[in-house]
KETORMI-164963 format. One record per residue (C-alpha): residue number from 1; residue in one letter; x, y, z. Coordinates in Angstrom, 3 decimals. Example, Ala and Ser with C-alpha at 12.3 -4.5 7.8 and 13.67 -1.06 7.14 Angstrom:
(rec 1 'A' (12.300 -4.500 7.800))
(rec 2 'S' (13.670 -1.060 7.140))
***
This chain:
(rec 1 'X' (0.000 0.000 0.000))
(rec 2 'X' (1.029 3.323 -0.494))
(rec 3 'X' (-0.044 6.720 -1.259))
(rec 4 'X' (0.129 7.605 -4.725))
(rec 5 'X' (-0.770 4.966 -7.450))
(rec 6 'X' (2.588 5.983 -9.096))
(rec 7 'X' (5.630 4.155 -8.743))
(rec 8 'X' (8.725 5.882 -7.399))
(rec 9 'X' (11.742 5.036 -9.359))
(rec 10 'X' (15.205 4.666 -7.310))
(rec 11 'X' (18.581 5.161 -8.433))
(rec 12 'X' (21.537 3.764 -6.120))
(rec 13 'X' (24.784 5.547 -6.095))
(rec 14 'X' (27.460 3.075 -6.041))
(rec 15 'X' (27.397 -0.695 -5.104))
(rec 16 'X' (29.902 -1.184 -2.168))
(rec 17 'X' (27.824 -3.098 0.934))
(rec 18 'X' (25.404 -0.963 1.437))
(rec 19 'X' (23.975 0.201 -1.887))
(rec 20 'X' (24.528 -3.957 -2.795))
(rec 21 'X' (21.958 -4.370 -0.346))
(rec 22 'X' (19.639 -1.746 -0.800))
(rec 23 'X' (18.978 -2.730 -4.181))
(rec 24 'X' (18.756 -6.253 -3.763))
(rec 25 'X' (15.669 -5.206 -1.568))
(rec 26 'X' (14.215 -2.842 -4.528))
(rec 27 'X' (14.561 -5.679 -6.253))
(rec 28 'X' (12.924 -7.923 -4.245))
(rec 29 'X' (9.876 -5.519 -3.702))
(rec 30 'X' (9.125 -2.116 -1.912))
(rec 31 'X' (5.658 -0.835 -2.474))
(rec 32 'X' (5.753 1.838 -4.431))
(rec 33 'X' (8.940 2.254 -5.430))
(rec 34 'X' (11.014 0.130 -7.937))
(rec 35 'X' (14.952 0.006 -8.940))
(rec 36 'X' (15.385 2.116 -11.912))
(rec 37 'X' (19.244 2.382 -12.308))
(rec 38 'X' (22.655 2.476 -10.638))
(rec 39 'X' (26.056 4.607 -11.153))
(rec 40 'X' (29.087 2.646 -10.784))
(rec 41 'X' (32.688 2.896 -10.922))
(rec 42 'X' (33.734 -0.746 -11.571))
(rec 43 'X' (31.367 -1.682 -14.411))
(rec 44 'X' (32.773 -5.233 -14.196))
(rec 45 'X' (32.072 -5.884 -10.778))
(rec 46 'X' (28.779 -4.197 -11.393))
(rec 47 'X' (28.263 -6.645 -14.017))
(rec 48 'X' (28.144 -9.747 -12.057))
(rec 49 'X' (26.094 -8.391 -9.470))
(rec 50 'X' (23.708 -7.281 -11.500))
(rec 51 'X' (22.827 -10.736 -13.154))
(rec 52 'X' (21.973 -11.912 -10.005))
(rec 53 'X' (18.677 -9.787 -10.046))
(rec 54 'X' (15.743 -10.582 -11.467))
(rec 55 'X' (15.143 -6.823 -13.067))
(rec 56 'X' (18.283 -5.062 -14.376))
(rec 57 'X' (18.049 -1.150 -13.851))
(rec 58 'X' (20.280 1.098 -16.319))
(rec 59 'X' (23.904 1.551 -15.354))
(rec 60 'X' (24.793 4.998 -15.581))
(rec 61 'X' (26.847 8.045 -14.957))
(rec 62 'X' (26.929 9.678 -12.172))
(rec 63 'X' (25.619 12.940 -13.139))
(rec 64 'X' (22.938 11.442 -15.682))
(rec 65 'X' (21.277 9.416 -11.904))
(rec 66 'X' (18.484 12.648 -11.616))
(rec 67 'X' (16.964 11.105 -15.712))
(rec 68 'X' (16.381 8.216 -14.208))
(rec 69 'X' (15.072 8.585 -11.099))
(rec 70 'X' (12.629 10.472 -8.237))
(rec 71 'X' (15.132 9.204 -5.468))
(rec 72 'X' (18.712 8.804 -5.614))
(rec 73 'X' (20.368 7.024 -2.861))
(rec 74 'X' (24.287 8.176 -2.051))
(rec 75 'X' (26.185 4.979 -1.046))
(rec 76 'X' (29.590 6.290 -2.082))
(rec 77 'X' (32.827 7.535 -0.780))
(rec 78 'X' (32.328 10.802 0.892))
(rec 79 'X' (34.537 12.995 -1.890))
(rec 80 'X' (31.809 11.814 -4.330))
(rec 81 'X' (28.415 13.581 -2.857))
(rec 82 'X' (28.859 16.941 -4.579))
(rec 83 'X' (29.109 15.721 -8.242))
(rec 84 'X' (26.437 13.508 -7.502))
(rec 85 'X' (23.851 15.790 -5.398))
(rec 86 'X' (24.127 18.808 -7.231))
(rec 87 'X' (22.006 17.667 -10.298))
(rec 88 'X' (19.985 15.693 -8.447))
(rec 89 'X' (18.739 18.424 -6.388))
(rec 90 'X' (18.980 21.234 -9.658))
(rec 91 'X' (16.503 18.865 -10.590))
(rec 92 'X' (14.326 18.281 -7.975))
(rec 93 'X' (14.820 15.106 -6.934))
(rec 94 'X' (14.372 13.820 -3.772))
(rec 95 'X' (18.339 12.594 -2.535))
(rec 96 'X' (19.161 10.312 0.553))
(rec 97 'X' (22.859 10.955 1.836))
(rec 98 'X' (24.702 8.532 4.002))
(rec 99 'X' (28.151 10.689 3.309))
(rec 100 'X' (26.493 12.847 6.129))
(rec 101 'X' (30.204 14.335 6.905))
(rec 102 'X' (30.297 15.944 3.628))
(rec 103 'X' (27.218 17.990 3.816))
(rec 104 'X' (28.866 19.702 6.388))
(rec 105 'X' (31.539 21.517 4.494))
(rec 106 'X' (29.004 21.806 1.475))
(rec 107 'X' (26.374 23.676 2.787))
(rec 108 'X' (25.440 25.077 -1.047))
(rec 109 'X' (23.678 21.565 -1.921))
(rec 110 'X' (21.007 22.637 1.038))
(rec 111 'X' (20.588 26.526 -0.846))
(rec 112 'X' (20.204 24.178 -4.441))
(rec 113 'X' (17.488 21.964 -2.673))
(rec 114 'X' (15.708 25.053 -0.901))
(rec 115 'X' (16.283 26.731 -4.209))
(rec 116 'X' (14.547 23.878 -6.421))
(rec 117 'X' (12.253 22.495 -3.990))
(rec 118 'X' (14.185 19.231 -3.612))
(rec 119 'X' (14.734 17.509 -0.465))
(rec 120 'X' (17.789 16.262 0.909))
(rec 121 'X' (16.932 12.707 3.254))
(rec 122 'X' (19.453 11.436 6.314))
(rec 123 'X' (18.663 8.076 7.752))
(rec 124 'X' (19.113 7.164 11.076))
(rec 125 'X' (21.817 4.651 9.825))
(rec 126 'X' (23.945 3.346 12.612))
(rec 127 'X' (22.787 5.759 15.542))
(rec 128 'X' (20.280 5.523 17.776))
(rec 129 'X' (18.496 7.895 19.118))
(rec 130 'X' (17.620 11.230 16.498))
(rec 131 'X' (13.978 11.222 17.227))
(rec 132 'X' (14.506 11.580 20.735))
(rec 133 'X' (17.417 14.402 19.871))
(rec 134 'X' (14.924 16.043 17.051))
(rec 135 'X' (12.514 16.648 19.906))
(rec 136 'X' (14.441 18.170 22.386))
(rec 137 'X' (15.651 20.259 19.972))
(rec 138 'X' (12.542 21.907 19.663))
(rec 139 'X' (13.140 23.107 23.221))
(rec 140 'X' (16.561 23.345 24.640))
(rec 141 'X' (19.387 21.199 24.351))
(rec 142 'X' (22.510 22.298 26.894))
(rec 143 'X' (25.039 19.486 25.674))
(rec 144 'X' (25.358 16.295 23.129))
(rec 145 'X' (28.558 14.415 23.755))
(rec 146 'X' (29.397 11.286 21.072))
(rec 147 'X' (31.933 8.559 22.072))
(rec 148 'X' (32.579 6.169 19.512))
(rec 149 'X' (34.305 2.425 19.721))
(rec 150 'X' (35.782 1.101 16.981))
(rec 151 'X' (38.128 -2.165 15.866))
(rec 152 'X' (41.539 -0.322 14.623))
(rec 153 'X' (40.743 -1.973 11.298))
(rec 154 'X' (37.454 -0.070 10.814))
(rec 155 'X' (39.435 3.100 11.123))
(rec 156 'X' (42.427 2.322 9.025))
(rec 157 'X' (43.011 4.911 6.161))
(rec 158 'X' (40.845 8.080 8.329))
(rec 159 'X' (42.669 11.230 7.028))
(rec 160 'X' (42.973 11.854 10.808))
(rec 161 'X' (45.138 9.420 11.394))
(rec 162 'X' (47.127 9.830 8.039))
(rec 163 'X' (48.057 13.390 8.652))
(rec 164 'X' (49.415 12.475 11.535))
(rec 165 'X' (50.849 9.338 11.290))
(rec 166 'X' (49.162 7.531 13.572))
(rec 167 'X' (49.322 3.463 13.425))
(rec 168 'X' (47.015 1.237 15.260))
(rec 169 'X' (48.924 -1.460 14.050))
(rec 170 'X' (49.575 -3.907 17.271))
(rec 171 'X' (46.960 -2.085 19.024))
(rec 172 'X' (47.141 -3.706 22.613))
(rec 173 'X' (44.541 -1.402 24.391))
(rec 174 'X' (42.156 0.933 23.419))
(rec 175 'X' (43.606 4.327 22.452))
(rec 176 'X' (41.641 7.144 22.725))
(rec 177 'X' (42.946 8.595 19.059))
(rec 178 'X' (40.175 11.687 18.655))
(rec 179 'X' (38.516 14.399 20.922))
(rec 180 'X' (37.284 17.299 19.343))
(rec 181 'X' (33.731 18.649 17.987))
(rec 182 'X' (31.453 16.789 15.590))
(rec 183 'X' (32.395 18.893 12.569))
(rec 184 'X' (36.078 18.153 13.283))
(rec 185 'X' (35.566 14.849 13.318))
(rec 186 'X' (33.377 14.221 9.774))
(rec 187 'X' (36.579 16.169 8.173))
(rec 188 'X' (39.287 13.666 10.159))
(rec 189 'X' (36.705 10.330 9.619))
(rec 190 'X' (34.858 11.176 6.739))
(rec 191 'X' (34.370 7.470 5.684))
(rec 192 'X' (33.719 6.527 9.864))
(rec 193 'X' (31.786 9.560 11.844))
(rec 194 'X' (28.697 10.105 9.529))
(rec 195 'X' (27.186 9.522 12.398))
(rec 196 'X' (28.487 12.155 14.372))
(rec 197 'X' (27.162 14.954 11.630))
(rec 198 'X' (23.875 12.632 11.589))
(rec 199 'X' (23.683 13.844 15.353))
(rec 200 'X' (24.423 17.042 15.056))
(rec 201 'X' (22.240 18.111 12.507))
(rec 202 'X' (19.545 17.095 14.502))
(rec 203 'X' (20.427 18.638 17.609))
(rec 204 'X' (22.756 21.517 18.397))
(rec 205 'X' (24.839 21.998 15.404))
(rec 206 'X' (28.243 20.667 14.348))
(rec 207 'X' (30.305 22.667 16.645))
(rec 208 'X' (28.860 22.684 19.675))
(rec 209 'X' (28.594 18.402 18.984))
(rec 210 'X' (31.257 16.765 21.199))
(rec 211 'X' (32.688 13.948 19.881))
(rec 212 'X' (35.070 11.295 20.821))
(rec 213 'X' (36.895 8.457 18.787))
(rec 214 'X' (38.327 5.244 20.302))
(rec 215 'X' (40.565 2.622 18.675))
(rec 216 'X' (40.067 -0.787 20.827))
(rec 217 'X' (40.958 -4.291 20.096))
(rec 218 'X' (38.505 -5.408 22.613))
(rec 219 'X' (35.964 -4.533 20.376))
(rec 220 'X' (34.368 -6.339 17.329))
(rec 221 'X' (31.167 -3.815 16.613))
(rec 222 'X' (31.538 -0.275 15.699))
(rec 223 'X' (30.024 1.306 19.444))
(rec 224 'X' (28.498 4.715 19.421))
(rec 225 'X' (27.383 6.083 22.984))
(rec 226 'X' (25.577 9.185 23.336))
(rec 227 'X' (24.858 11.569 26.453))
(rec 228 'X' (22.565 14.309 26.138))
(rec 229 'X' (20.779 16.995 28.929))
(rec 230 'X' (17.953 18.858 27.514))
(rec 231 'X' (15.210 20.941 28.825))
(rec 232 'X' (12.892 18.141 28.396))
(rec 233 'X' (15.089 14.873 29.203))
(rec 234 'X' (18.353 13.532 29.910))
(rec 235 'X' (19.175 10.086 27.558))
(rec 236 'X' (21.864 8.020 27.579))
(rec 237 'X' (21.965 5.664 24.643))
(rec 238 'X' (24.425 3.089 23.401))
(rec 239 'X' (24.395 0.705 20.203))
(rec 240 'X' (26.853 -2.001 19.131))
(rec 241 'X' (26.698 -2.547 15.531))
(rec 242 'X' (28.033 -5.760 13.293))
(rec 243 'X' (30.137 -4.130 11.022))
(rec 244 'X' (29.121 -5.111 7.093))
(rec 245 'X' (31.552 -6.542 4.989))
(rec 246 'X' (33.143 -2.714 4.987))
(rec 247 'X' (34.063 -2.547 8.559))
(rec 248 'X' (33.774 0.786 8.429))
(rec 249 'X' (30.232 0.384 8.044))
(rec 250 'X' (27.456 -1.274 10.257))
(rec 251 'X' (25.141 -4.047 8.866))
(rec 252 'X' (22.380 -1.639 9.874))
(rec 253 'X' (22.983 1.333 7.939))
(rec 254 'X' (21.376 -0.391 4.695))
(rec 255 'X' (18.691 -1.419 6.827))
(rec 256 'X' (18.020 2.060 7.817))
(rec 257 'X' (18.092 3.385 4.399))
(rec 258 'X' (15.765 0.876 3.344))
(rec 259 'X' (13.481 1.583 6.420))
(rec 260 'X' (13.581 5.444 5.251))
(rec 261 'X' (12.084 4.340 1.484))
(rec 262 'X' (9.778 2.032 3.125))
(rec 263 'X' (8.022 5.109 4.854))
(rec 264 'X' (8.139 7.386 1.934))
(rec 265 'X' (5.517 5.567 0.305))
(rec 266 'X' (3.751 4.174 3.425))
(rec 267 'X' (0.200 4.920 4.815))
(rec 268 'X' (1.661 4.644 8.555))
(rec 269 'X' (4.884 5.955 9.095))
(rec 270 'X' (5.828 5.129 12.772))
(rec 271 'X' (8.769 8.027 14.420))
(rec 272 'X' (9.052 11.724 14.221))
***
């Protein structure tokens, strides 16, 4: 069931772990909406995948996704976003973005979807916890503090730790490797801390976010805890996530974003 009697066709933005699995489940079935195409890098790999479903969608470029679709989904690399939002939103398009980080130090894509009444989507991915931070927002929020766990090898490669030259190899204990504010951190982690811009977007802004980032071998699931005081409540909140076969990235993220597309075509849509 769904609202319209129209079909909303979905384009998928690369095909790493999560948009693999998002539209395997287009494919499957989503009332509503179907697969209509996909913009990949590796056209072979693509290739292979792509037999495996029982509807192939176009393969395109990455700046011809808005012709195909009503909804693009952004399941690539964080340096990507731009040259793919841009003319999805010129175009009206509705765009989910998991490379939350980036819309941080792109704040033009939000004046191009105000601009062209598009409409720029964040899933909950692998937080917990934004409707709860959404409505306190709408009162007072004193203080959001992030602290995230991580396996060393679900951090490897963060500009962060680059710059700096940083190695977790050997890690014996965990090392607390980041402390700093939420914007800070989507520029050091931009492939690891989307949910830390997530959060702050919802709440109190990028800069008043505080964030911290933990390398520990005694880990196995990427750990986000979060502490907030409000006006309205106090919350604590923590979730352990299986990391996908990019263990940068939780199993649950593609669940959200399918979740999200569920309710954009549902008659009950359950959450702020």
């Amino acid at each position: 069931m769904h609202f319209s009697g129209d079909v909303q066709r979905v384009a998928v933005a690369g095909l790493g772990a999560i948009g693999k699995t998002v539209a395997r489940r287009l494919d499957e079935g989503i009332a509503g909406l179907s697969l209509s195409a996909v913009a990949v890098r590796d056209h072979t790999a693509a290739g292979a995948f792509l037999e495996t479903l029982s509807r192939r969608p176009a393969v395109v470029k990455l700046d011809a996704l808005a012709g195909h679709a009503d909804i693009v989904v952004e399941c690539t690399p964080a340096r990507l976003l731009v040259a793919i939002a841009e003319p999805v939103l010129r175009d009206g398009r509705k765009l989910v973005v998991l490379s939350v980080g980036a819309l941080l130090s792109n704040p033009q894509l939000l004046q191009i979807a105000e601009r062209c009444n598009a409409q720029i989507l964040v899933p909950t991915g692998a937080l917990i916890g934004l409707d709860a931070m959404l409505a306190a927002a709408e009162g007072t929020i004193q203080s959001v503090r992030m602290v995230t766990r991580k396996p060393a090898k679900g951090l490897a490669g963060a500009p962060f730790l680059v710059e700096r030259g940083i190695s977790l190899d050997d890690l014996r204990e965990p090392l607390r490797i980041f402390s700093g504010t939420a914007r800070e951190a989507a520029s050091g982690f931009p492939e690891n801390l989307n949910v830390a811009a997530a959060l702050s977007l919802a709440g109190i802004g990028p800069d008043r976010t505080l964030v911290e980032v933990w390398a520990d071998p005694s880990v196995t699931r990427n750990t986000h805890r979060i502490e907030v005081e409000s006006d309205s409540a106090r919350f604590r909140m923590t979730i352990e996530n299986i990391p996908s076969e990019n263990p940068r990235t939780g199993r649950i993220t593609a669940h959200s974003v399918i979740a999200l597309l569920r309710k954009l075509t549902s008659p009950l849509r359950v959450g702020t």
